[in-house]
N, CA and C of each residue as an Amber inpcrd file, in Angstrom:
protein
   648
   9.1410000  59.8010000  67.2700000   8.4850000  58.5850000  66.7900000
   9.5180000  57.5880000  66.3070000   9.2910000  56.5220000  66.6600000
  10.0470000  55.3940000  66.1930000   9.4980000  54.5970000  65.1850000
   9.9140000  54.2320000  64.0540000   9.5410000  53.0040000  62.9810000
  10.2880000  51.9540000  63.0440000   9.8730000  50.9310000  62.8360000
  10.8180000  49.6080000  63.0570000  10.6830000  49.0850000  61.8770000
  11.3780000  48.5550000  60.8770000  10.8790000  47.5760000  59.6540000
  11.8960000  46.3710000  59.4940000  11.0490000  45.6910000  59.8880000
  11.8870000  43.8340000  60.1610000  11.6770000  43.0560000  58.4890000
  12.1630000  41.7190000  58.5970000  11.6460000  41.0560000  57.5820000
  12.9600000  40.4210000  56.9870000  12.5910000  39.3910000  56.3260000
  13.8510000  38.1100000  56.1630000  14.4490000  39.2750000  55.1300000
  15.6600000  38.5270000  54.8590000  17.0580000  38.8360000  53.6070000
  16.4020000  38.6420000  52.6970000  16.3200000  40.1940000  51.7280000
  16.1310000  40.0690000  50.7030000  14.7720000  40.9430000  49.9850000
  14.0570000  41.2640000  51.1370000  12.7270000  41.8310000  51.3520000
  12.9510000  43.2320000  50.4250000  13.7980000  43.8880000  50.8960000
  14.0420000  45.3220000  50.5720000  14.0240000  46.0750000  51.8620000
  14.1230000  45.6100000  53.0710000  13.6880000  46.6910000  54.5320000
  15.2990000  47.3890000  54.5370000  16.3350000  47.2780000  53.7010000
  17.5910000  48.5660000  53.8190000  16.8540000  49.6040000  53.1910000
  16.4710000  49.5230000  51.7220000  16.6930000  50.4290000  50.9950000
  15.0900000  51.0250000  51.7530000  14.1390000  50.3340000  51.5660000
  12.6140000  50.8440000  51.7910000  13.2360000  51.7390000  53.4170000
  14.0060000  51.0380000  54.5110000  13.8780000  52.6090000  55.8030000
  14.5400000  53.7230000  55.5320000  16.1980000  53.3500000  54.3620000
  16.3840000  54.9350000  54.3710000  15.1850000  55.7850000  53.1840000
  15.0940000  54.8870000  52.7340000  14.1490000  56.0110000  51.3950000
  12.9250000  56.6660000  52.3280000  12.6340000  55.7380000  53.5740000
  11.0930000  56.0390000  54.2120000  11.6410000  57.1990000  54.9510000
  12.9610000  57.0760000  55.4910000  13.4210000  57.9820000  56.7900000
  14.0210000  59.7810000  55.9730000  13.9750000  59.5290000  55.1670000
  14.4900000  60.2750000  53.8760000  13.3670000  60.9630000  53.5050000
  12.1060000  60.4050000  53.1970000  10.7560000  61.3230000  52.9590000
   9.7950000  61.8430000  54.5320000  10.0350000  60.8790000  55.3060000
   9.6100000  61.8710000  56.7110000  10.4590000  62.9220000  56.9030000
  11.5760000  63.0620000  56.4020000  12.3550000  63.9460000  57.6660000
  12.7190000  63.3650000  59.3670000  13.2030000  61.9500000  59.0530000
  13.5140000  61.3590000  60.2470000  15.1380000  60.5710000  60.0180000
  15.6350000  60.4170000  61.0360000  17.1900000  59.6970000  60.7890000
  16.8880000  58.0830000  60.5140000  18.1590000  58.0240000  60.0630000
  17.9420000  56.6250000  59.7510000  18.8110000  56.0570000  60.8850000
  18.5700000  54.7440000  61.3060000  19.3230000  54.1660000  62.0270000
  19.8880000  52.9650000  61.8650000  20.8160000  52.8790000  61.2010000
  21.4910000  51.8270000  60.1730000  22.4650000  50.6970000  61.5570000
  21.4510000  49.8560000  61.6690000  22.2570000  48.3570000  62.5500000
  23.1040000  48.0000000  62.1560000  22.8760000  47.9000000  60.6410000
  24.0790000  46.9860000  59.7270000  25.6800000  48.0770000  60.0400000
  25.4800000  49.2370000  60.1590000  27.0150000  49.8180000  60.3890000
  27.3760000  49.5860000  62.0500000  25.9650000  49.1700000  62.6600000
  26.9610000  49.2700000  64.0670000  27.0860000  47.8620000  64.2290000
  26.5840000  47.2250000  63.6490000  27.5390000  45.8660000  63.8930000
  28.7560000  46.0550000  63.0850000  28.7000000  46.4810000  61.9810000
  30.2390000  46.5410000  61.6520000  31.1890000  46.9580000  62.4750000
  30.6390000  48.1300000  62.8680000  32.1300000  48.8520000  63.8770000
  32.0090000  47.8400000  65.1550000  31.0290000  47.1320000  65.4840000
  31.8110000  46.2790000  66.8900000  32.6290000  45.5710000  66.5270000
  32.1570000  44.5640000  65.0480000  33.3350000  44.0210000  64.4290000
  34.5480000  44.7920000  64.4960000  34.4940000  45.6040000  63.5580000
  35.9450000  46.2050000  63.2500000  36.5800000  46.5180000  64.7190000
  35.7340000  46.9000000  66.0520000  36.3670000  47.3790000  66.9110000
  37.0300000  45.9580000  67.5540000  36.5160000  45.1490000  67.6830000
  36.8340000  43.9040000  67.9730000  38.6530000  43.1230000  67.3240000
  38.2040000  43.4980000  66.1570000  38.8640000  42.6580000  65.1410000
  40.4780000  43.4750000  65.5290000  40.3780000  44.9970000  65.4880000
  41.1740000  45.8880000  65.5990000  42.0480000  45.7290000  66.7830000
  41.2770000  44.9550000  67.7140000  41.7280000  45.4620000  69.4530000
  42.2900000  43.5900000  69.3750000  42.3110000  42.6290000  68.5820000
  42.0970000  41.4960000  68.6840000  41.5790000  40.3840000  69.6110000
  40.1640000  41.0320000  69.4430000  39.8120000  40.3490000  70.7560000
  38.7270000  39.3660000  69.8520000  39.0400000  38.0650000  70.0780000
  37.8830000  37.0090000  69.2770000  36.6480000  36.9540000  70.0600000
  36.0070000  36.1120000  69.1430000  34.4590000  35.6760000  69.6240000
  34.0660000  35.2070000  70.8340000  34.7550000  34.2630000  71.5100000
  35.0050000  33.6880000  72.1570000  35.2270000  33.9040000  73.5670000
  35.9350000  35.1150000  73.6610000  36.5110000  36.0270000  75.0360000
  35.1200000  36.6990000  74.9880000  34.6980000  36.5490000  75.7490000
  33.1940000  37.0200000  76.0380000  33.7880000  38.4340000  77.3460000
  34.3460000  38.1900000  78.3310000  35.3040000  39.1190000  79.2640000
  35.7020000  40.6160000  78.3030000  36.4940000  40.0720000  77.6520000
  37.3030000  41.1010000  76.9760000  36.6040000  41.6420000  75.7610000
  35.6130000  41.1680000  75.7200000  34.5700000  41.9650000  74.4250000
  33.6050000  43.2060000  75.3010000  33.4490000  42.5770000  76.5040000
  32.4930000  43.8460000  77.4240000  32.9870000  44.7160000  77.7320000
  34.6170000  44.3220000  78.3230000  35.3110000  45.4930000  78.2090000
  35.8270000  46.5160000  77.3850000  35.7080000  45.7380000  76.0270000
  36.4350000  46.8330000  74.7510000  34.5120000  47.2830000  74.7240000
  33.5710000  46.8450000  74.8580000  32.3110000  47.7880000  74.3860000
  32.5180000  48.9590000  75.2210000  32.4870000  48.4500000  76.7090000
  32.5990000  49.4880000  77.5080000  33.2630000  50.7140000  77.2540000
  34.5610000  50.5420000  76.8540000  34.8850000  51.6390000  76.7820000
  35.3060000  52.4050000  75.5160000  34.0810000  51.8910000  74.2130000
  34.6240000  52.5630000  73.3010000  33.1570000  53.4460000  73.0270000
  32.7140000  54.5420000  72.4950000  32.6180000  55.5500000  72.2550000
  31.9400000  55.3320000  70.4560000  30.6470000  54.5530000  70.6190000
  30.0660000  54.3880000  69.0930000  29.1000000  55.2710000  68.3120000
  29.0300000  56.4700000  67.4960000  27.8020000  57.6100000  66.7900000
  27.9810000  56.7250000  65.5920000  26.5350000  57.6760000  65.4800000
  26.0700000  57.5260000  64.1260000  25.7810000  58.9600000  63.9840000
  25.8110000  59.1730000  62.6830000  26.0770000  60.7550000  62.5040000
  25.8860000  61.2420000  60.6090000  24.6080000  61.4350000  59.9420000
  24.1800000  61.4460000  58.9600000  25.0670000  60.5810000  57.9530000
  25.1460000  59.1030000  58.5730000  25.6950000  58.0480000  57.8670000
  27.0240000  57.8050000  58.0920000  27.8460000  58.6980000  58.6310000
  29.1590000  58.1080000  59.1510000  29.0770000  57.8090000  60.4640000
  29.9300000  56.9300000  60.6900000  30.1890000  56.0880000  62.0850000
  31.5080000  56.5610000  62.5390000  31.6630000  56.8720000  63.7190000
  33.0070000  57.1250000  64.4180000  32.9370000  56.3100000  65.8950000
  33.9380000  55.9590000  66.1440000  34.4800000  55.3480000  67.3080000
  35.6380000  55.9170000  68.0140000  35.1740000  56.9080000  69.1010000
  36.0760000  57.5760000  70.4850000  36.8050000  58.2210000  69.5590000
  35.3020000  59.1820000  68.3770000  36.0650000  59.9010000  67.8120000
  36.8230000  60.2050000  66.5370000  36.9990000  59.2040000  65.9580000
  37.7780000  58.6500000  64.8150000  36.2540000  58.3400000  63.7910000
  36.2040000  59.0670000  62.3840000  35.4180000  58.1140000  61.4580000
  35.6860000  56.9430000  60.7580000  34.8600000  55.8830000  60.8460000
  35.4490000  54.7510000  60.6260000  34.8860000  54.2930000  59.2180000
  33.9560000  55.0300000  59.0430000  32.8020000  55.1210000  58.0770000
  33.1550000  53.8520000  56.6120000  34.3880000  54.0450000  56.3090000
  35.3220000  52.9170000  55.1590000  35.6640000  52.2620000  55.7530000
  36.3200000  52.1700000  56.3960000  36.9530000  50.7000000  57.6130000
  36.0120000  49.7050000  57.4780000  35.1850000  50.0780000  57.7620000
  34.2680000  49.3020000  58.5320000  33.4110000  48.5500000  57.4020000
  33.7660000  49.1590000  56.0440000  32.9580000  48.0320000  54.9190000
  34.3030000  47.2590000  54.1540000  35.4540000  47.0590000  54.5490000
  36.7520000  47.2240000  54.2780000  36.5110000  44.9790000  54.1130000
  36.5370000  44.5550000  52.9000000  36.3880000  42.8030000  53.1170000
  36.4210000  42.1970000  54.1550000  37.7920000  42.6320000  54.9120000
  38.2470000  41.2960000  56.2670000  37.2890000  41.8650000  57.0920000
  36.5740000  43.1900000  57.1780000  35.6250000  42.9720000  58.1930000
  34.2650000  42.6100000  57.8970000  33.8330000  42.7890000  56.6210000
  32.3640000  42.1380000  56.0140000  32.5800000  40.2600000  56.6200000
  33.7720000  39.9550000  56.2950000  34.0390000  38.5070000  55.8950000
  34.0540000  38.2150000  57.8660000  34.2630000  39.2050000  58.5990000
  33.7980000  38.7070000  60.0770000  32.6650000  39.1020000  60.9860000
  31.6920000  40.0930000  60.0080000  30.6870000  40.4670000  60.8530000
  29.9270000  39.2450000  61.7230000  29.6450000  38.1100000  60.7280000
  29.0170000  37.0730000  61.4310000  29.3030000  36.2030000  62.5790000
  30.5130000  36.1610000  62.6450000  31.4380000  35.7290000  63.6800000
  31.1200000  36.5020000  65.0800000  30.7480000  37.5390000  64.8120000
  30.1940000  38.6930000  65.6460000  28.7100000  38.3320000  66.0570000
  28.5150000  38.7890000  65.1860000  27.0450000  39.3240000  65.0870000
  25.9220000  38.3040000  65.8300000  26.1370000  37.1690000  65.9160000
  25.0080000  36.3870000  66.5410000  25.3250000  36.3330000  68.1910000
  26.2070000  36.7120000  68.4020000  26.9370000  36.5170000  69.9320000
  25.7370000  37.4300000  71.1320000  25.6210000  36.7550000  71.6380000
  24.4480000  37.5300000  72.7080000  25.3050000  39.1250000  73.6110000
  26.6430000  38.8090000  73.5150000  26.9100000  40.2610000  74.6650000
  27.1080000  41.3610000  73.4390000  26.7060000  40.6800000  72.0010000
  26.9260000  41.8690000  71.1190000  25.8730000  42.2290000  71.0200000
  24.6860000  41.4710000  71.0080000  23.2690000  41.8040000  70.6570000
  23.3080000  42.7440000  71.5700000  23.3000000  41.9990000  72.7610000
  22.9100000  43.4420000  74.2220000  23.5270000  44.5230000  74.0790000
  25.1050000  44.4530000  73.5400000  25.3820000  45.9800000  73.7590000
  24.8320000  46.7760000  72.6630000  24.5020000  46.0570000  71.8060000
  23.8930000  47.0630000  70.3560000  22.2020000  47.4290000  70.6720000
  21.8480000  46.7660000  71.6810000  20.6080000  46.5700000  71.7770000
  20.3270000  48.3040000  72.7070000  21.1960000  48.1870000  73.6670000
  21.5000000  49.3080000  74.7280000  21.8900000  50.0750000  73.9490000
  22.3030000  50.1780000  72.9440000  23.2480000  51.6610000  71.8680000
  22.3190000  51.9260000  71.2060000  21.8030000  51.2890000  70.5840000
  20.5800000  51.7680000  69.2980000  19.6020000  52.8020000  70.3670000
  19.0240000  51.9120000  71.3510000  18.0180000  52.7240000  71.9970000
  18.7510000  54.1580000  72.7820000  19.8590000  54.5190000  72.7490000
  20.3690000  55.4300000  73.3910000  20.6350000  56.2540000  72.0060000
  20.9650000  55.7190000  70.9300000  20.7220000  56.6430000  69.9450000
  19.8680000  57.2720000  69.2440000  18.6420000  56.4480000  69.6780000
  17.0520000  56.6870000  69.1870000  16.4670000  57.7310000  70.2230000
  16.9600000  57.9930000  71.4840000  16.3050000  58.8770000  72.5160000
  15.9870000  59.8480000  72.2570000  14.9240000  60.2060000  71.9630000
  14.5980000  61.8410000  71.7320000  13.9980000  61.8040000  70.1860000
  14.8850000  60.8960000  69.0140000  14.2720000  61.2740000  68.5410000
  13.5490000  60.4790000  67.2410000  13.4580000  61.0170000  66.1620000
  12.0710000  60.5200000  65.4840000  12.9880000  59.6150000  64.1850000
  13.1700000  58.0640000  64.3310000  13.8740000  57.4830000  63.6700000
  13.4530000  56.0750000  62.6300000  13.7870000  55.6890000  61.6970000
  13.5600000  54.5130000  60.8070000  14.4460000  53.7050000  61.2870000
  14.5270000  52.3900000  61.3680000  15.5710000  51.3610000  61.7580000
  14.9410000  50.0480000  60.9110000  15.9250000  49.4320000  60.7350000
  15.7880000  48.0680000  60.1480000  16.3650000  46.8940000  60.8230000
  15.8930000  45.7320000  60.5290000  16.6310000  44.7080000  60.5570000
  15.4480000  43.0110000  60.9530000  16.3140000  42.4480000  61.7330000
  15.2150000  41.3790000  61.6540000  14.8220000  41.2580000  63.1890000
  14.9550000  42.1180000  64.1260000  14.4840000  42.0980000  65.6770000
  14.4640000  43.6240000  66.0890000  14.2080000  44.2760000  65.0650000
  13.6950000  45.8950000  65.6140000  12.3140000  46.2090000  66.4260000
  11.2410000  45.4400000  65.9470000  10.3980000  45.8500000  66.6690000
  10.0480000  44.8770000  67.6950000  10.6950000  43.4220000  67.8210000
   9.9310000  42.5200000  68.9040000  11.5560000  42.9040000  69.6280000
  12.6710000  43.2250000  69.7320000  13.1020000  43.5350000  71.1260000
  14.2000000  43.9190000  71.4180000  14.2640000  45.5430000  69.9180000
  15.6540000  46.9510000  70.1620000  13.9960000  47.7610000  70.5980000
  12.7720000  47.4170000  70.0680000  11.9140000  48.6370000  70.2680000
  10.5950000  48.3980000  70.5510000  10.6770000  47.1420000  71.0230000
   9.2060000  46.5450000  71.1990000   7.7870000  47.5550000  71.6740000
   8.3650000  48.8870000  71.9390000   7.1460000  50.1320000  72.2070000
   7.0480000  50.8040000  71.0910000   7.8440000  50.8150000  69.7370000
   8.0920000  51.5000000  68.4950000   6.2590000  51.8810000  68.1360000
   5.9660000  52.9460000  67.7760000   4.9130000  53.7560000  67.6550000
   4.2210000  52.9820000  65.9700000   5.0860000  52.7000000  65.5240000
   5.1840000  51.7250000  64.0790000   5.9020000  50.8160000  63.6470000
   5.3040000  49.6710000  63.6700000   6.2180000  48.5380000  63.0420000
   5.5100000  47.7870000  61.8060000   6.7460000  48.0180000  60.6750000
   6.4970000  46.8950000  59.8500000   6.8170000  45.3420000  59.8050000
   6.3360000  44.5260000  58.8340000   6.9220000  43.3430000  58.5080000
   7.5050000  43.1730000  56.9200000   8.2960000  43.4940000  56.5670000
   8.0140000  43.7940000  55.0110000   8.9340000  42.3950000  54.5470000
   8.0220000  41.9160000  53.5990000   8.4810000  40.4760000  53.3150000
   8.3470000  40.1920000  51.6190000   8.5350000  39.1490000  50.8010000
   8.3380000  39.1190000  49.7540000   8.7810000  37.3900000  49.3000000
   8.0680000  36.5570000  48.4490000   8.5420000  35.1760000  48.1990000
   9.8640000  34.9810000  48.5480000  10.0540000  33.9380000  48.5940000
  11.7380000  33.1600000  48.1360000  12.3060000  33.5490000  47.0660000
  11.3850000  33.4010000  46.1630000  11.5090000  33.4750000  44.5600000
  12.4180000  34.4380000  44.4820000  10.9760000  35.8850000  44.8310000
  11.0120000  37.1250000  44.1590000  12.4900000  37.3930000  44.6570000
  12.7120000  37.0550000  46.3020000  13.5590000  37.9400000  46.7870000
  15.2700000  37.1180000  46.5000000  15.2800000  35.8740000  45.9550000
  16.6400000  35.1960000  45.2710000  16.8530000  35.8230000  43.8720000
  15.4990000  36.3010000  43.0640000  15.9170000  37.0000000  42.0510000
  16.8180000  38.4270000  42.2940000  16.5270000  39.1860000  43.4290000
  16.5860000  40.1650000  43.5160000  18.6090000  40.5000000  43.8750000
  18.5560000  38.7640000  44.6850000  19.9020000  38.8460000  45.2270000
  20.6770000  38.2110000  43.7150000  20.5230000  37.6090000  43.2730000
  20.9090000  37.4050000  41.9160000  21.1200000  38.6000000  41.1250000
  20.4210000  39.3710000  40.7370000  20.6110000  40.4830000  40.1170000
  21.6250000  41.2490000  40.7510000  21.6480000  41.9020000  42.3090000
  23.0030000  42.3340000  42.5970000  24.3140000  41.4340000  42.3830000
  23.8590000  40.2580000  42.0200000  25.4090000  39.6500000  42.3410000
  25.9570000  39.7970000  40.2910000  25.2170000  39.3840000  39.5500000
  25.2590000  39.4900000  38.2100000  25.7360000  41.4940000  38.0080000
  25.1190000  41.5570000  38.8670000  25.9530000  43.6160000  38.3440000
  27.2730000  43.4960000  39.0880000  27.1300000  42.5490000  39.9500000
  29.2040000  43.0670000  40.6300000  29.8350000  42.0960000  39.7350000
  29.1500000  41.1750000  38.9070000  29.8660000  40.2050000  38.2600000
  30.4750000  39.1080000  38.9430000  29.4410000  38.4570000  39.7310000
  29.7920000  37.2020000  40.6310000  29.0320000  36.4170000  40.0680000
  29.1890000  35.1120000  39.2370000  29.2240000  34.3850000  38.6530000
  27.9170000  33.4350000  39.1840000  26.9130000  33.1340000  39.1890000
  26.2870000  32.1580000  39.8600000  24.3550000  32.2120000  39.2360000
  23.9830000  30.7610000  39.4920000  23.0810000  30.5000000  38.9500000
  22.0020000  31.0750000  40.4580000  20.5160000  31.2930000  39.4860000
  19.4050000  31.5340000  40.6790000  19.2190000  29.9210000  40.9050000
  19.0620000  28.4150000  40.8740000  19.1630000  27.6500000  41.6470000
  19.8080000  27.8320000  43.0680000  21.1460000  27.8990000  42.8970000
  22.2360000  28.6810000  44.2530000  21.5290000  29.2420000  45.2930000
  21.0950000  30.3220000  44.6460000  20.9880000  31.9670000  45.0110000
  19.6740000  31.3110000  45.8380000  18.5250000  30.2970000  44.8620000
  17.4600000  30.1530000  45.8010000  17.7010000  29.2410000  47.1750000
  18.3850000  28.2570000  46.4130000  19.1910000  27.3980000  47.4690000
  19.3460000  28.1950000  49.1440000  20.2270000  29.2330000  48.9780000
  21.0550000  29.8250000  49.7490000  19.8690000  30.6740000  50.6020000
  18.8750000  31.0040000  49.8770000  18.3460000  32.0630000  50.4080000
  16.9170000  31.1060000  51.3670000  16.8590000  29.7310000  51.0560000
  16.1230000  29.2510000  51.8940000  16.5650000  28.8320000  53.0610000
  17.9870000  28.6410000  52.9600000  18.8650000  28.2190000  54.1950000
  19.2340000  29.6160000  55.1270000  18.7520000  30.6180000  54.2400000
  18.9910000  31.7460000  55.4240000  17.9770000  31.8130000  56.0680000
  16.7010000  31.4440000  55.4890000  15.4850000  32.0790000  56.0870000
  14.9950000  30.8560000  57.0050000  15.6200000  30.1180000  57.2130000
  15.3110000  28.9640000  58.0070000  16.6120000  29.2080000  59.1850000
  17.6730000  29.2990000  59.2110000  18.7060000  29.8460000  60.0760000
  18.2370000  31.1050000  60.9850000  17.5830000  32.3850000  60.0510000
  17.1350000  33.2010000  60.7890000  15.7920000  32.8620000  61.7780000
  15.0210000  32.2040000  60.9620000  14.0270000  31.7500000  61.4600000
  13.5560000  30.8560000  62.9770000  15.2300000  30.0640000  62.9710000
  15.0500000  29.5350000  64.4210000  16.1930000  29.7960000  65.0520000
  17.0530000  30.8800000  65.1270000  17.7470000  31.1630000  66.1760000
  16.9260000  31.4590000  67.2040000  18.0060000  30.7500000  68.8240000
  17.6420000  31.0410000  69.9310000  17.5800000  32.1580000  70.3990000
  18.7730000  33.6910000  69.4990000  18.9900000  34.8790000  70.4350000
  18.1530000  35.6160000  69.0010000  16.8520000  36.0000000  69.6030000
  16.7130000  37.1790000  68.0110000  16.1590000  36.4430000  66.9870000
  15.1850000  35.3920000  67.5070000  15.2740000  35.2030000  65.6720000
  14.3440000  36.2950000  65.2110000  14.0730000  35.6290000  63.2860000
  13.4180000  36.3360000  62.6100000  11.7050000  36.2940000  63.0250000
  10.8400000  37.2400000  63.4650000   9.4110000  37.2490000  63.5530000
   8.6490000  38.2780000  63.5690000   7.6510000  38.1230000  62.8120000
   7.0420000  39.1250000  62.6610000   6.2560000  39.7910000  64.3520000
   6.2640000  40.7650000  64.8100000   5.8740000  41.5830000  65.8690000
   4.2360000  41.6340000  66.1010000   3.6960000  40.7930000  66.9720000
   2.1720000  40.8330000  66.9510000   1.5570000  42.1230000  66.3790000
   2.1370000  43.1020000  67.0050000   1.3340000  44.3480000  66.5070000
   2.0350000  45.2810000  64.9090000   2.6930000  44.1510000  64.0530000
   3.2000000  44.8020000  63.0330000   2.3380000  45.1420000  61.8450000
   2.7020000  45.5750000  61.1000000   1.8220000  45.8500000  59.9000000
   2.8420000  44.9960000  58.5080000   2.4460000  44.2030000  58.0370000
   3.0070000  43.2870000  56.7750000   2.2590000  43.5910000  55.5280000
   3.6170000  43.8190000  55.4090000   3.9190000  44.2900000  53.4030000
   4.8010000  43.1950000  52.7850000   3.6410000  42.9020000  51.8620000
   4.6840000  42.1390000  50.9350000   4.7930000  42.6920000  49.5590000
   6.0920000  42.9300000  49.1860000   6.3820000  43.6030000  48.1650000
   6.8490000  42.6290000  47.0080000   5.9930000  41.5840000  46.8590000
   6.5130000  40.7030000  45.4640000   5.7750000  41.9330000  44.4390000
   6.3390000  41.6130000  43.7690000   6.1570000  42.7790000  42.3660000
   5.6930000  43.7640000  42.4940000   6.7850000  44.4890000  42.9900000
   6.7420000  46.0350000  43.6550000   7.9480000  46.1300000  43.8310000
   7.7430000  47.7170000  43.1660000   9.0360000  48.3340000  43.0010000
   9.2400000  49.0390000  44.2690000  10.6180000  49.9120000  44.2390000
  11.0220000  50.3230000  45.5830000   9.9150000  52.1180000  46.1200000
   9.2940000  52.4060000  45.0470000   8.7020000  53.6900000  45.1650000
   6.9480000  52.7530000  45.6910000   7.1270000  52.1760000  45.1200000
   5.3100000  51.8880000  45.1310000   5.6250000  50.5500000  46.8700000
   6.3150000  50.6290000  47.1510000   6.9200000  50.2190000  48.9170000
   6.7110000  51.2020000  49.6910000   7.8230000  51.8290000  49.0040000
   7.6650000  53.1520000  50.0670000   6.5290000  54.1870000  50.2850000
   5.8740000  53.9740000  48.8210000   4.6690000  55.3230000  49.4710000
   3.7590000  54.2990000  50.1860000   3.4940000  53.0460000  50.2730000
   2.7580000  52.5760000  51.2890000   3.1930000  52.5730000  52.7490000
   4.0190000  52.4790000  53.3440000   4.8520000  52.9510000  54.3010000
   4.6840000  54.2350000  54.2950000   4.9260000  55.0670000  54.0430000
   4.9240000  56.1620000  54.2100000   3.4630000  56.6480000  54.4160000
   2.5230000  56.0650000  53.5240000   1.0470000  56.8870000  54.2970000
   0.5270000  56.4110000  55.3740000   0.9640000  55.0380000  55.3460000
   0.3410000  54.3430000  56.8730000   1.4700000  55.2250000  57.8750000
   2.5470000  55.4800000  58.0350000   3.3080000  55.9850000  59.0840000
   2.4630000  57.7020000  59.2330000   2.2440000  58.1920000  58.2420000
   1.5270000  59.6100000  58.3230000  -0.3550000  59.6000000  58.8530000
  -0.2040000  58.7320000  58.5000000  -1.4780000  58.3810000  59.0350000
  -1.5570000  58.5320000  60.6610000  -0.5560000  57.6260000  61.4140000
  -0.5340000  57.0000000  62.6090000  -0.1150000  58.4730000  63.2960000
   0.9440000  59.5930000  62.4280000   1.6380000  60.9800000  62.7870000
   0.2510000  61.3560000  63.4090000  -0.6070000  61.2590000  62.6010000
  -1.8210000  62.5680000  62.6900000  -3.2210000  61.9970000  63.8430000
């Protein structure tokens, strides 16, 4: 069985699929690390954004798992590398590029084969899994969800007002919202949760009975 849980920055769809994939007894399938390692594999091999040629060829022939949360590449765990600044600070540079989408698009589903997985992000179920047996939408205000990014940034001790934070977080959701490759949308046949004032347990057991539900 496949679960998909989409939904703008800020929602909670990281923490809500591993906690969900964690109480089924299903893997998690974390996007956010395999875009890192194309980054890092990219960044490593120095091949820019730009060389569209020489990016198919370094996908081609590198060798990407996922493997109860570590990532290795042809072999090697990259698992720290790969959250290492200079490559956070280039995922994006990456990440919107269409021959990256496709090759991650082709990897995820080759890593999902067989078996029974949670995945996140903001194009899991309209088109890494558009047959996914379950899809959410899990969403939550502007508000709620700039408070939420505020609060992580106030615990690492990054300095900044929620004006900013809301600022910032409407310009994402409008960026995600109309990209040409992927944007952000909810999946005709999804199921939408909005978790304004809701904690991360009282998320997840709703998810979780509708997905047990659909099991049986």
């Amino acid at each position: 069985m496949i679960v998909t849980i989409d939904g703008p920055a800020g929602a909670g769809k990281s923490t809500a699929a591993r906690w969900l994939a964690d109480r089924l007894g299903f893997e998690f399938l974390d996007t956010g690390a395999l875009y890192r390692a194309v980054t890092y594999a990219a960044v490593v091999a120095g091949v820019e954004p730009n060389d569209r040629p020489r990016l198919e060829t370094l996908f081609a022939s590198r060798k990407m798992l996922l493997d109860n949360g570590h990532v290795s590449i042809d072999g090697k765990d990259v698992s720290a590398e790969i959250r290492a600044p200079e490559i956070t600070n280039r995922v994006r540079d990456y990440a919107e590029l269409e021959v990256v989408r496709s090759f991650l698009t082709r990897r995820s589903r080759e890593l999902a084969e067989g078996k029974d997985i949670v995945t996140e992000g903001r194009d899991q179920g309209t088109v890494v899994f558009p047959n996914a047996e379950v899809k959410f939408f899990v969403t939550a205000s502007v508000e709620e969800r700039a408070g939420r990014r505020l609060r992580e940034f106030v615990k690492h001790g990054r300095p900044i007002t929620f004006e900013q934070v809301l600022a910032d977080q409407i310009e994402r959701d409008r960026r995600d919202s109309e990209r040409a490759l992927s944007p952000l949308k909810k999946a005709e046949d999804a199921i939408e949760i909005d978790t304004t004032g809701l904690d991360m347990n009282e998320v997840v057991d709703a998810l979780e009975i509708l997905v047990r539900e659909r099991m049986r």
